[in-house]
Steps between C-alpha positions, in 0.01 A plus 500: 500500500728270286547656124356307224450707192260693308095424458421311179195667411660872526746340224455304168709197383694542185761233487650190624875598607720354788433606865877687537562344888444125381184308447350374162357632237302831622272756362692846441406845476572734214418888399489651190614831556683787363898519501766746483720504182798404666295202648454189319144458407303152570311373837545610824449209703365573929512205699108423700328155620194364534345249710707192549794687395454574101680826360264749380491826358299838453467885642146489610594611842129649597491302836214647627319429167567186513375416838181654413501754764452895428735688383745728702392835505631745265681676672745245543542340203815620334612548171792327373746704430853396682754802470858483586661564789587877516892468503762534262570094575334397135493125377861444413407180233211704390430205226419279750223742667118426488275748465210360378275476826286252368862262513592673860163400600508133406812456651386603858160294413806198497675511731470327847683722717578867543813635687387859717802734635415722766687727692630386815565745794874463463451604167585165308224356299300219614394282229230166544394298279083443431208379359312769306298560237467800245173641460350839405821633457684446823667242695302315801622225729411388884698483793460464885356772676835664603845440407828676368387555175189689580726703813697602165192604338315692751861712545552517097255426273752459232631157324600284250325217355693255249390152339697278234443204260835340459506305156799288349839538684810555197775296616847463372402233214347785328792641399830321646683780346356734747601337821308622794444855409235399271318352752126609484162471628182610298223593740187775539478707724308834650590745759240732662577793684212584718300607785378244767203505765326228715114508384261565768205271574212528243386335079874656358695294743253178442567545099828493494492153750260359248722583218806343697300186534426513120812540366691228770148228470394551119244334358364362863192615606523697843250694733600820473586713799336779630633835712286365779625148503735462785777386241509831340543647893793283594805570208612842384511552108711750338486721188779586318398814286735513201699839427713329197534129393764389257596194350758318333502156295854349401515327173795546340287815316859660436662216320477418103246292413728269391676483874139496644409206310838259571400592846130353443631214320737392817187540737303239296742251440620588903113404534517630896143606617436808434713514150233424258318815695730689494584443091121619461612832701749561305281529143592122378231252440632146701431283266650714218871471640 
């Protein structure tokens, strides 16, 4: 399945903003949400799309809701709490960490494709890039029926699960002074750490196809699968059961305000696309610069 983006009616429209990989004007996605001190306080801006391509944006991410079908039993509906890793490795730019999950959440709602490392039987890790989709509080995507990935899996469960929203690119015209060291890209991202297993036939493996569908075909009516339909029979889905999940945006949250908002000003009158998005990232109305 070919990624697309995130359903429009598990998200609501908030503004018009440009779509950051070319295109015209597009709808974009915003959150009000809470922010550390040392973060700069304004919108935090997660790339979606609707039919026909428009941006959207929301956190409504109750697939199974929205496809009118039951709910998934209790008993496996998690709460969401994402705890660190247990290491001593802590966030080194801790003012660029997320920990909000509502904004953790939204970001996996966006984004197209998900990166999984396993373990290979040499011991290097094996990572492949997918389709998923995030719902009820893990990670689900298809695959053929056997493959490396899932060898990996049935000899260690364990593996890694990253996705990323790259915004505006900083390039030297930002500040000549700087010369290439100041080189930067702004982005979002989240890294899961996790536990994986293929679903066995049966509703929980049908669910989180239907969901898949949902997110990558959004607003398009579809007949939804069943565990009996032959369909369901002939792919393998796998869970990814988070342990921790962190995230990171990169704004420029540890520069003056004063720095932060020459660097806005360049991306507008740049005018690349994805600039005016990212500007709205960073706190700054657009049309206020």
């Amino acid at each position: 399945m070919a990624g697309k983006g995130v359903g429009a009616n598990q998200l609501r429209c908030v503004r018009r903003l440009p779509f950051p990989w070319g295109g015209s004007e597009r709808t974009r996605p915003s959150l009000d949400c809470p922010t550390k001190r040392s973060r700069p306080r304004g919108r935090f801006y997660i790339p979606g799309r609707s039919p026909g391509g428009a941006l959207t944006a929301g956190v409504d991410l109750g697939y199974s809701q929205r496809l009118n079908r039951k709910e998934l039993p209790a008993d496996i509906v998690r709460t969401q709490q994402y705890p660190r890793p247990e290491s001593d490795n802590t966030m080194r730019r801790r003012h660029c960490e997320i920990t909000n999950p509502t904004e953790l959440e939204a970001i996996l709602a966006a984004a197209l494709i998900g990166r999984m490392a396993t373990i290979g039987p040499d011991g290097y890790p094996y990572v492949t890039p997918v389709n998923f989709v995030y719902d009820q509080g893990c990670i689900y995507f298809h695959c053929a029926l056997k493959g490396e990935k899932l060898d990996n899996i049935a000899r260690d469960a364990r593996v890694c699960f990253a996705v990323d929203l790259p915004l505006a690119y900083i390039d030297l015209a930002a500040n000549p002074e700087g010369g290439p060291c100041k080189l930067h890209q702004f982005y979002h991202s989240v890294i899961i750490r996790g536990d994986a297993r293929v679903l066995p036939d049966g509703e929980r493996k049908a669910t989180a196809l239907n969901a898949l569908v949902a997110k990558h075909e959004p607003g398009r009516r579809f007949a939804t699968l069943d565990a009996a339909m032959p369909g369901c029979k002939a792919c393998a889905v796998v869970e990814i059961s988070p342990q921790s999940m962190t995230g990171k945006s990169d704004l420029a949250q540890n520069k003056s305000r004063d720095e932060r908002l020459a660097i806005a000003r360049h991306l507008m009158k740049r005018g690349r696309p994805g600039d005016r998005e990212t500007v709205a990232a960073m706190g700054f109305d657009p049309d206020q610069i």
